[in-house]
BALOBA-1460 file (C-alpha; in Angstrom, 3 decimals):
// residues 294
<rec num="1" residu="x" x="34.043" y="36.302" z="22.957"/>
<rec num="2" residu="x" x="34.623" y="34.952" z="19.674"/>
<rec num="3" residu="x" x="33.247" y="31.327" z="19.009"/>
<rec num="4" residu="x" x="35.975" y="28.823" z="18.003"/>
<rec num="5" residu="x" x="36.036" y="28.090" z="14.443"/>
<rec num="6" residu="x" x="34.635" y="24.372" z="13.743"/>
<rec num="7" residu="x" x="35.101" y="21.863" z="10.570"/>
<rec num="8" residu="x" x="32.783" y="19.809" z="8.536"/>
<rec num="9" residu="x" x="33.289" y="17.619" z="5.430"/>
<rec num="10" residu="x" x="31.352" y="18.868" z="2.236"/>
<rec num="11" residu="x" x="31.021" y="15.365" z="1.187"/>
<rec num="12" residu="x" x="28.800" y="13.968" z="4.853"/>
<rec num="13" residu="x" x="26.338" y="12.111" z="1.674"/>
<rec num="14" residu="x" x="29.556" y="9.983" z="0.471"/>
<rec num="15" residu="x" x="31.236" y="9.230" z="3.557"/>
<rec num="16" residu="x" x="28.217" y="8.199" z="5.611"/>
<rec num="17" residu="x" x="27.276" y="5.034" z="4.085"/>
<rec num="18" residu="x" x="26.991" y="2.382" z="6.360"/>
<rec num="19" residu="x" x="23.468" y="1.916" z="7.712"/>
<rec num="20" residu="x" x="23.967" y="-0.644" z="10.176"/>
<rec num="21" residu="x" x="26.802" y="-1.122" z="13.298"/>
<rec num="22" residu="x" x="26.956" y="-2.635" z="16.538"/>
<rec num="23" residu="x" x="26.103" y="-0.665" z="19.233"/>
<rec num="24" residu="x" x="29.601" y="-0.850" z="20.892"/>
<rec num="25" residu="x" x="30.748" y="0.571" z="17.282"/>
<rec num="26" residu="x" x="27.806" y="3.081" z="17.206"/>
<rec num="27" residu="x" x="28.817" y="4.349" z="20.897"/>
<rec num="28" residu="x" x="32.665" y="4.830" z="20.260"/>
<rec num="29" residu="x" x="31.257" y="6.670" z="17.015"/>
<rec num="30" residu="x" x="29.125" y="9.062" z="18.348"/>
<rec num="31" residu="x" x="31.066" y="9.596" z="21.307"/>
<rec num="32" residu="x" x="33.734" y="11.000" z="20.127"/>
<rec num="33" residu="x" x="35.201" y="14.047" z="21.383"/>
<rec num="34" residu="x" x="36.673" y="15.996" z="18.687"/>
<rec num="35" residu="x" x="32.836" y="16.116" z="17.659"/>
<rec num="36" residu="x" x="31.563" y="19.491" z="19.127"/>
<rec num="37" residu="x" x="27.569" y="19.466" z="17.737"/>
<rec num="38" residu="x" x="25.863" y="18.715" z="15.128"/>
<rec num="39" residu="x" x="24.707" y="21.047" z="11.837"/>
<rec num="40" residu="x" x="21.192" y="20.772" z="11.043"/>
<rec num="41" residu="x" x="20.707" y="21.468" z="7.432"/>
<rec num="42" residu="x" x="16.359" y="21.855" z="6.209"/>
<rec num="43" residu="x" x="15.396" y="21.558" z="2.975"/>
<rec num="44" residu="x" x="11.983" y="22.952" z="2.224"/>
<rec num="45" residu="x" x="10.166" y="22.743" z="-1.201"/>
<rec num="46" residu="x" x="6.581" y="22.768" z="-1.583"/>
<rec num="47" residu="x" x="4.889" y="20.996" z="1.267"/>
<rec num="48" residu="x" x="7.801" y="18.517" z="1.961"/>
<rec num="49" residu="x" x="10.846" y="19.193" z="4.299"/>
<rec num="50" residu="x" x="13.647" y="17.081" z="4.448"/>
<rec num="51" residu="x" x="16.400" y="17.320" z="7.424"/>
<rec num="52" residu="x" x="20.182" y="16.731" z="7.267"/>
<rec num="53" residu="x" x="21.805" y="16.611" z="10.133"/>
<rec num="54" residu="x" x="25.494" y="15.902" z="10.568"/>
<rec num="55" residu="x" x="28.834" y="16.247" z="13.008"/>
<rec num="56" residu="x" x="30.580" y="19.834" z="13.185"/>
<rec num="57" residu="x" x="34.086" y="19.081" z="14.629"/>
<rec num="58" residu="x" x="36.541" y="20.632" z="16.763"/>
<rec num="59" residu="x" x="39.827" y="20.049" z="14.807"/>
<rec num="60" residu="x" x="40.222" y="20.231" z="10.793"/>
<rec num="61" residu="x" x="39.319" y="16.606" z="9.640"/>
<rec num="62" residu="x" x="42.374" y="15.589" z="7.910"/>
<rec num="63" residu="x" x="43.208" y="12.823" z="5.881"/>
<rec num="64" residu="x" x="41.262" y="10.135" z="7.193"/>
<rec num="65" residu="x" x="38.076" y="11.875" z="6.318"/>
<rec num="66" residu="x" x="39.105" y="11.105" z="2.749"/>
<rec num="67" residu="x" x="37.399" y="8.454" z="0.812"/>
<rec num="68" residu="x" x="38.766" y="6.048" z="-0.868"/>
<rec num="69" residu="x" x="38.199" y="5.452" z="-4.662"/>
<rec num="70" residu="x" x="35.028" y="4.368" z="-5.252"/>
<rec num="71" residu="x" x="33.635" y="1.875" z="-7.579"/>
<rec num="72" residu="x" x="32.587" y="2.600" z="-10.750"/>
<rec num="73" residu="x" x="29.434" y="1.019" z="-9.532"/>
<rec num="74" residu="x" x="29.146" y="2.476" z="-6.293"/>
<rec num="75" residu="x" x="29.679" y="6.339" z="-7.690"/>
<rec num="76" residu="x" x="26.994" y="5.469" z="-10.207"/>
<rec num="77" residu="x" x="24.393" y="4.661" z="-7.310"/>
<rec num="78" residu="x" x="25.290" y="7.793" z="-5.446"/>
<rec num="79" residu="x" x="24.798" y="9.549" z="-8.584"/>
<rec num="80" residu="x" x="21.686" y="8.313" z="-9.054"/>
<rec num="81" residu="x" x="20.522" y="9.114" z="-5.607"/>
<rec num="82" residu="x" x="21.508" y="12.586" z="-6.099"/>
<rec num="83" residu="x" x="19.739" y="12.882" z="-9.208"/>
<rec num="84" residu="x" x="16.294" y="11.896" z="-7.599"/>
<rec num="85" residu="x" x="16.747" y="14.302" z="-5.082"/>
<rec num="86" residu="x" x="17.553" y="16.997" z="-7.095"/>
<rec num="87" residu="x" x="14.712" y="16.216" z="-9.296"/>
<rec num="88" residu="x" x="12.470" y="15.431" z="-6.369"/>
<rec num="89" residu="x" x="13.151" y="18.908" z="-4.592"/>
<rec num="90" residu="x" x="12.977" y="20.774" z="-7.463"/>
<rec num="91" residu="x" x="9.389" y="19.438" z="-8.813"/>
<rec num="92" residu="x" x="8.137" y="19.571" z="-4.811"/>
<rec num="93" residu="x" x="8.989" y="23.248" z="-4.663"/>
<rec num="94" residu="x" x="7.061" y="24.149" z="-8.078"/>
<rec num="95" residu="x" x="4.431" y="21.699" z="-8.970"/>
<rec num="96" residu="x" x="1.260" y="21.080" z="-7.246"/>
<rec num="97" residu="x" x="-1.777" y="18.657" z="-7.721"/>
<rec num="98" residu="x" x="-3.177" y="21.234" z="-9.840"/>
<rec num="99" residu="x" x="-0.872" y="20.267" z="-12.767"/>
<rec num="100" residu="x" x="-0.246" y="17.408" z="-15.066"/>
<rec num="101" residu="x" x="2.277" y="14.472" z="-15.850"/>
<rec num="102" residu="x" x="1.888" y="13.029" z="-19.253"/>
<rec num="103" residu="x" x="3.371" y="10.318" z="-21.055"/>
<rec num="104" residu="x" x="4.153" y="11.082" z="-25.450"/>
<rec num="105" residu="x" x="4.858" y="7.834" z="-27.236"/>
<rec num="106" residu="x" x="4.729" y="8.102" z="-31.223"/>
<rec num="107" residu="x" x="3.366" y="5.325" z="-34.241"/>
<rec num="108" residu="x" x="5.869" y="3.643" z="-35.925"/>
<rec num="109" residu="x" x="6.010" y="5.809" z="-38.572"/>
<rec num="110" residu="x" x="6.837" y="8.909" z="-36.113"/>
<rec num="111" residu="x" x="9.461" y="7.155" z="-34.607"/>
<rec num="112" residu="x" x="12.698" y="9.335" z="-33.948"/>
<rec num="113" residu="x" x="16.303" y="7.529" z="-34.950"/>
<rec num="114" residu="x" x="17.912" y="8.235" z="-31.647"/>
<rec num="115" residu="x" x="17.918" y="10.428" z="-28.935"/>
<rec num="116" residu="x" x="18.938" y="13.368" z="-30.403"/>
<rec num="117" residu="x" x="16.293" y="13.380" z="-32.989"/>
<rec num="118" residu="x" x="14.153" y="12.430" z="-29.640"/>
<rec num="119" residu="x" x="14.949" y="15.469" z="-27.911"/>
<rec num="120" residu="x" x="14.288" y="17.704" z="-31.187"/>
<rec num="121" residu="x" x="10.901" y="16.524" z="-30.926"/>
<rec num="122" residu="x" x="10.154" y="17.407" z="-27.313"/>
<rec num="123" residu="x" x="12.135" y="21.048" z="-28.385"/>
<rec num="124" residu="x" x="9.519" y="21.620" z="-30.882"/>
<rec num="125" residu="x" x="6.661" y="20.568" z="-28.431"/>
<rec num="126" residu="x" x="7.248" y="22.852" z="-25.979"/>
<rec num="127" residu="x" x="8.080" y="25.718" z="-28.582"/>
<rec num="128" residu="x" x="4.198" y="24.994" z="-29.734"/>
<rec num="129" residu="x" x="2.910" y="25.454" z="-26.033"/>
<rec num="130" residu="x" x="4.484" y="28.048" z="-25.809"/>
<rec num="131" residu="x" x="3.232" y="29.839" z="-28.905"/>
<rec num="132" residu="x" x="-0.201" y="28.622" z="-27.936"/>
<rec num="133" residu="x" x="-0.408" y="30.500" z="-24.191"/>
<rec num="134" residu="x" x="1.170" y="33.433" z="-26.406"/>
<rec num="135" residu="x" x="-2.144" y="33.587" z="-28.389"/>
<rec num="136" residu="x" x="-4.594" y="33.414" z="-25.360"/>
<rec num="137" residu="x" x="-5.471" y="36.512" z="-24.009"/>
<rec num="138" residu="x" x="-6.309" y="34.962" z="-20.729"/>
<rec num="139" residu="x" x="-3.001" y="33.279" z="-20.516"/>
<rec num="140" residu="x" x="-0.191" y="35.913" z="-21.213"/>
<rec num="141" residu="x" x="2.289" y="36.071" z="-19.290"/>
<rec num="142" residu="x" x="1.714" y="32.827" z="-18.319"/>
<rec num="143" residu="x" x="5.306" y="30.478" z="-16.486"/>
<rec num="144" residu="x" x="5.396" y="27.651" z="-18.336"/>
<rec num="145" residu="x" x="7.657" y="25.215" z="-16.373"/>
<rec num="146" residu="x" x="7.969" y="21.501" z="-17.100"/>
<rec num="147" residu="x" x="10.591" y="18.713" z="-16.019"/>
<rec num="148" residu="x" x="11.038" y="15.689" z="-19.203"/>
<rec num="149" residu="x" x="12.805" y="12.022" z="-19.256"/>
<rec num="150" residu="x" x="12.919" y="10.868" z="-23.134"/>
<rec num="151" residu="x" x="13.544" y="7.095" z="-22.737"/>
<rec num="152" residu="x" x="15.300" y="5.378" z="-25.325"/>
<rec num="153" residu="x" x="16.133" y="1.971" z="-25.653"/>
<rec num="154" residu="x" x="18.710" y="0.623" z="-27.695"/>
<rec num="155" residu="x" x="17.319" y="-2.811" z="-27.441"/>
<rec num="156" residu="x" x="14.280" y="-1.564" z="-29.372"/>
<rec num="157" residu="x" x="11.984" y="-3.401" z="-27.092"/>
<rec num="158" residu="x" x="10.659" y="-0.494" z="-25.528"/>
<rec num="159" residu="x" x="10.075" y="2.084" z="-27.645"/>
<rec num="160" residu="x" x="10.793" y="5.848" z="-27.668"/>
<rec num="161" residu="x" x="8.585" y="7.677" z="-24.979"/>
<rec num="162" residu="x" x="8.802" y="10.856" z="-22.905"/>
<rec num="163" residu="x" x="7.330" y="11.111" z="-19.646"/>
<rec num="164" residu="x" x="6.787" y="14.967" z="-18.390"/>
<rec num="165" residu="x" x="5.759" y="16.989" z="-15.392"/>
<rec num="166" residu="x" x="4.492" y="20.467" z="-16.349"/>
<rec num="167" residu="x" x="1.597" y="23.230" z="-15.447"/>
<rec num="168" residu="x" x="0.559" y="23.428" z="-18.654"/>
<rec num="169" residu="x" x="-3.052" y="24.863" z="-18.128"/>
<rec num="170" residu="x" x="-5.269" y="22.933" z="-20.454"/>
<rec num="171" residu="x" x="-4.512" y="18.803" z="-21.024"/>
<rec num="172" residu="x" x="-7.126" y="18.834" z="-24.188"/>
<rec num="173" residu="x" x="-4.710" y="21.578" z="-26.084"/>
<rec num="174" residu="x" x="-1.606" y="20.037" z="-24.975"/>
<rec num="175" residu="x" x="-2.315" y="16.535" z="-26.212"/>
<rec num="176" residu="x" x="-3.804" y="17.944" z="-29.629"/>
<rec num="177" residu="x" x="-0.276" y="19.719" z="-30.022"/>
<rec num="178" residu="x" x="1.796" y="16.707" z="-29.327"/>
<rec num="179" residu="x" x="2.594" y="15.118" z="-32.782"/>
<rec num="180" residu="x" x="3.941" y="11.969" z="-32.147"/>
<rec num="181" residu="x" x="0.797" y="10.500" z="-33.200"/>
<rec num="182" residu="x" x="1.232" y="7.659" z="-30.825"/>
<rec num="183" residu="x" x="-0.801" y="7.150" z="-27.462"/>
<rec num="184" residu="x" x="-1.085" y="9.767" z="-24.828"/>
<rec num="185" residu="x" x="-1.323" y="9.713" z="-21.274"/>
<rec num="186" residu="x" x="-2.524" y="12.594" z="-19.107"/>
<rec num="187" residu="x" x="-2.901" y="12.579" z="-15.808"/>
<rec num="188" residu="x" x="-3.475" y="14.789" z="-12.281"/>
<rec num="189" residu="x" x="-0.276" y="15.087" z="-9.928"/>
<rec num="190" residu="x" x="-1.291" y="12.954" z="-6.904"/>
<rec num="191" residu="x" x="1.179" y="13.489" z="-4.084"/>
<rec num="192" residu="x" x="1.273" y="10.692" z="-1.000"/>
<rec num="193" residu="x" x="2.937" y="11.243" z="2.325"/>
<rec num="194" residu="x" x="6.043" y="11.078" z="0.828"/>
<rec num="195" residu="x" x="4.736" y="13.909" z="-2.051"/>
<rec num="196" residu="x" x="5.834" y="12.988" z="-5.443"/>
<rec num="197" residu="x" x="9.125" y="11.135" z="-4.697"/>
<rec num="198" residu="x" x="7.384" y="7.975" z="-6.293"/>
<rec num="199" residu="x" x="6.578" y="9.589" z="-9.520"/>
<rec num="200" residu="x" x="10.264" y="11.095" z="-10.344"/>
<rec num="201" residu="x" x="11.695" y="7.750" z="-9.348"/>
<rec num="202" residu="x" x="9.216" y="6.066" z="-11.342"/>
<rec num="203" residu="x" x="10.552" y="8.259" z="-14.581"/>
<rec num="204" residu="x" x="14.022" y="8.281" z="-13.637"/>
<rec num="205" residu="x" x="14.546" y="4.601" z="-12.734"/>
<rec num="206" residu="x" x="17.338" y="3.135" z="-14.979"/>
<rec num="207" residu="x" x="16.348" y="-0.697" z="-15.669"/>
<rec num="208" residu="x" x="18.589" y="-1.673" z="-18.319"/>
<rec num="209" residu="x" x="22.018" y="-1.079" z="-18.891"/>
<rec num="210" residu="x" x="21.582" y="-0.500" z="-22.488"/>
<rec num="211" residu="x" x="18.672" y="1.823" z="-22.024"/>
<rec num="212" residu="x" x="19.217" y="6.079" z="-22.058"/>
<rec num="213" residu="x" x="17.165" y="8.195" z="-20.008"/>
<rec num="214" residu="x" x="18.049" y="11.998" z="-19.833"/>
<rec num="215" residu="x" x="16.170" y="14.785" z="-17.971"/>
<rec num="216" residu="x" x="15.521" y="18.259" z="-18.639"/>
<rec num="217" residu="x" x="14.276" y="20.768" z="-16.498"/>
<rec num="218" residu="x" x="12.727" y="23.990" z="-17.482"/>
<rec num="219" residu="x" x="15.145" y="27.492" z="-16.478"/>
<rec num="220" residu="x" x="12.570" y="29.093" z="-14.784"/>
<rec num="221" residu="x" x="12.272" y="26.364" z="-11.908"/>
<rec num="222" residu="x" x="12.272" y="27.914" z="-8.309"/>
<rec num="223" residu="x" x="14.950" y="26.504" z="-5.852"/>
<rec num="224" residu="x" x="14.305" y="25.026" z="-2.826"/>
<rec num="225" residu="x" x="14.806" y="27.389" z="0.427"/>
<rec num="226" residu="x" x="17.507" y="25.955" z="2.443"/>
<rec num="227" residu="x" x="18.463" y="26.525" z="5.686"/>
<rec num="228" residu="x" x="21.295" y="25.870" z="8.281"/>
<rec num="229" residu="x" x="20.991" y="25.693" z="12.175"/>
<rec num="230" residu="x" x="24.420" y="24.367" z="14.176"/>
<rec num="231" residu="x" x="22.496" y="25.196" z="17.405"/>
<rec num="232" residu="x" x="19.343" y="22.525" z="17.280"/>
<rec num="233" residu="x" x="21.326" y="19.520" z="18.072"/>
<rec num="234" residu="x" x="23.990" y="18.836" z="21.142"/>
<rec num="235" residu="x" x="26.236" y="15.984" z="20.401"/>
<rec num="236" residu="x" x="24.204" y="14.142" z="23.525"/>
<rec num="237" residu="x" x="20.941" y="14.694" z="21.800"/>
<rec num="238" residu="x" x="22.130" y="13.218" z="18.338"/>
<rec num="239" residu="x" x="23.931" y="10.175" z="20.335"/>
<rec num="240" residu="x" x="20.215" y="9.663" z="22.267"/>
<rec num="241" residu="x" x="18.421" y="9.775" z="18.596"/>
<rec num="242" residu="x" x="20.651" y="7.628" z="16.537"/>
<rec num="243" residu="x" x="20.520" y="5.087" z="19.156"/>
<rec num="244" residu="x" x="16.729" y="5.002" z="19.291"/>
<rec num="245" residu="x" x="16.584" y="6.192" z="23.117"/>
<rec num="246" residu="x" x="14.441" y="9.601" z="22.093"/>
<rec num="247" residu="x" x="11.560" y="9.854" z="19.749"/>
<rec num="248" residu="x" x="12.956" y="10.781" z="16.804"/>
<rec num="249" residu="x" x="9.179" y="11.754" z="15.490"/>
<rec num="250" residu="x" x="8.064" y="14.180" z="18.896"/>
<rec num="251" residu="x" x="11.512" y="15.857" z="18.590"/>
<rec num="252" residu="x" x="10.680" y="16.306" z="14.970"/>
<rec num="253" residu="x" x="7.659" y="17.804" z="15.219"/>
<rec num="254" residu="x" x="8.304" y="19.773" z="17.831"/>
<rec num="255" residu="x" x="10.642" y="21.827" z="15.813"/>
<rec num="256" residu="x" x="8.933" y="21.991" z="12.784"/>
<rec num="257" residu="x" x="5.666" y="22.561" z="13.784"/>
<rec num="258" residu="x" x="2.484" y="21.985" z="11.365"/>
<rec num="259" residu="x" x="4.641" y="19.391" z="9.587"/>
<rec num="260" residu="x" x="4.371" y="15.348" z="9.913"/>
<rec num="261" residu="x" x="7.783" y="13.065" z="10.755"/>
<rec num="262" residu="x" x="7.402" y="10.590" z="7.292"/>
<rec num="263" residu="x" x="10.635" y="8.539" z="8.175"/>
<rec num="264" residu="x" x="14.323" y="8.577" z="9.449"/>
<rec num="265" residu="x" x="17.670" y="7.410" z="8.290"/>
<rec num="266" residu="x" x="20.854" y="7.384" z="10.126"/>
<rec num="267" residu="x" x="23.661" y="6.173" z="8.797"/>
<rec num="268" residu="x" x="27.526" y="5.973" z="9.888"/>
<rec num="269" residu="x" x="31.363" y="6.147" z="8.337"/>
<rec num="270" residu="x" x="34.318" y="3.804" z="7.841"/>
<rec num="271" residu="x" x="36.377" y="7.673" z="7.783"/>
<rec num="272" residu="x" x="34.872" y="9.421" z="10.123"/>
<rec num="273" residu="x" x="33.543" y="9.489" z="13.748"/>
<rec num="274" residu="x" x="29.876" y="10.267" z="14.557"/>
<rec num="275" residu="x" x="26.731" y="9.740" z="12.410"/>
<rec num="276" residu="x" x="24.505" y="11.408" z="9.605"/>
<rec num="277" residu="x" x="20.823" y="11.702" z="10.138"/>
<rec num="278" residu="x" x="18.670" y="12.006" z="7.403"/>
<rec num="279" residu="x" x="14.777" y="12.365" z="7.988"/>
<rec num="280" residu="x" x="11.250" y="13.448" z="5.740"/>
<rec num="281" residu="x" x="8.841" y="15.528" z="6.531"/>
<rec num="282" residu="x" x="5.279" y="16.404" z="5.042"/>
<rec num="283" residu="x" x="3.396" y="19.495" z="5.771"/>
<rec num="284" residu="x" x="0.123" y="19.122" z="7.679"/>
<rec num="285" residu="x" x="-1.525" y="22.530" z="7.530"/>
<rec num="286" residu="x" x="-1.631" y="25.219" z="4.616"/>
<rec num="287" residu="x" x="0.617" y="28.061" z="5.473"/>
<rec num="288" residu="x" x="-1.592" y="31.122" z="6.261"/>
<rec num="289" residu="x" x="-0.118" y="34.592" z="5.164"/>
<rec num="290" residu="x" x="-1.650" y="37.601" z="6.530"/>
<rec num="291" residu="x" x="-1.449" y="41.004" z="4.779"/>
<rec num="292" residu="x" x="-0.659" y="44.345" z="6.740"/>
<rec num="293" residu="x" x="-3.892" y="46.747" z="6.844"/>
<rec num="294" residu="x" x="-3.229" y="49.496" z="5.134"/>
């Protein structure tokens, strides 16, 4: 028999926005019946998971799925929170605590004009790494992959920096090469529970209007492994979780095993019926592989 055809909205992110309701307004929400089940989208890079889960429907969506325009303002947050996850994912699935973030800053006399002049300098950094792992036998070959923010303010009261994330193998040779001249800053990843979400924010985080930060991420990067399911979650099931009458953690856990329920989000639409879940995960055991005998 073939399965009925069912509709989403590519933009569940934008439209689910609210993060409190009353319950009356949560019921009618989730209750409703053009809503057939839920798609259950995982995100997996490095040892942190993160799980999307929002309504499939029974009927195409239609107009009043469609957003209004949004504020200038308001597209600028959601950009921003796009950003760090794309960041976020992206240094989860190929950094480790084995590598390095570092921060370059420069004496006065080093200084660069502007950005562009800014991001020369980081060009011409990473073209000397590279030359340098090309001259080590025991290095050839050798990925180098790196994520940079060059920070500049047009206030001048905070003065031209870069902040990077890379696996360069040896922090000694790496600071020699940097010739800024100024201060540098080299330290061990540390992930928490939530893995290195705080760090990226940390060097992302716009504080001043005025003030330019730009990021620039290696080609080589690995993507995160995604992965749909629209069979893990009945329309019942997500009703029961968004209204906090199942544990959201021992549901969690149990599908994912060997990985830790961090937090959970659920937020709901002014457009649309139903709710999107949003919930972070941290893995709890080392994945063991096991090689074939020959």
């Amino acid at each position: 028999m073939k399965e009925k055809r069912l509709y989403h909205t590519k933009d569940y992110e934008e439209l689910y926005t609210i993060h409190e309701d009353t319950v009356e307004q949560k019921i009618e929400n989730l209750r409703d019946s053009n809503i057939a089940k839920y798609r259950v989208k995982s995100i997996w890079s490095g040892d942190m998971l993160e799980v999307e889960a929002y309504p499939l429907f029974k009927t195409p969506i239609g107009k009043r799925a469609r957003k209004s325009k949004s504020s200038t303002e308001s597209q600028k947050r959601l950009n921003d929170r796009n950003t760090i996850k794309h960041v976020t994912r992206l240094v989860h699935t190929n950094f480790t605590d084995k590598d390095l973030w570092t921060t370059w800053t420069y004496k006065n006399e080093n200084l660069p004009s502007d950005h562009k002049e800014a991001k020369k300098d980081m060009t011409n950094f990473i073209r000397r790494l590279r030359y340098w792992l090309s001259k080590q036998e025991e290095y050839k070959g050798f990925d180098l992959k790196y994520v940079y923010v060059t920070e500049v303010d047009e206030d001048k009261k905070v003065r031209v920096h870069h902040h990077m994330i890379t696996n360069f193998p040896d922090r000694d040779v790496m600071e020699d090469l940097w010739n800024g001249g100024g201060r540098s800053q080299t330290r061990r990843l540390q992930p928490d529970d939530m893995g290195l979400e705080g760090l990226v924010r940390y060097i992302l985080k716009e504080n001043k209007k005025k003030k330019t930060k730009r990021y620039t991420i290696s080609r080589n990067m690995k993507q995160p492994k995604v992965t749909i399911a629209d069979s893990k979650m009945t329309r019942k099931r997500s009703e029961r979780l968004a209204r906090e009458e199942v544990s959201a953690q021992e549901m969690f856990e149990k599908w994912y095993p060997n990985y830790k329920f961090n937090d959970m989000e659920v937020k709901f639409s002014e457009f649309m019926s139903g709710a999107y879940i949003y919930v972070r995960m941290k893995r709890i055991e080392p994945l063991i592989q096991t090689k074939k005998r020959e």
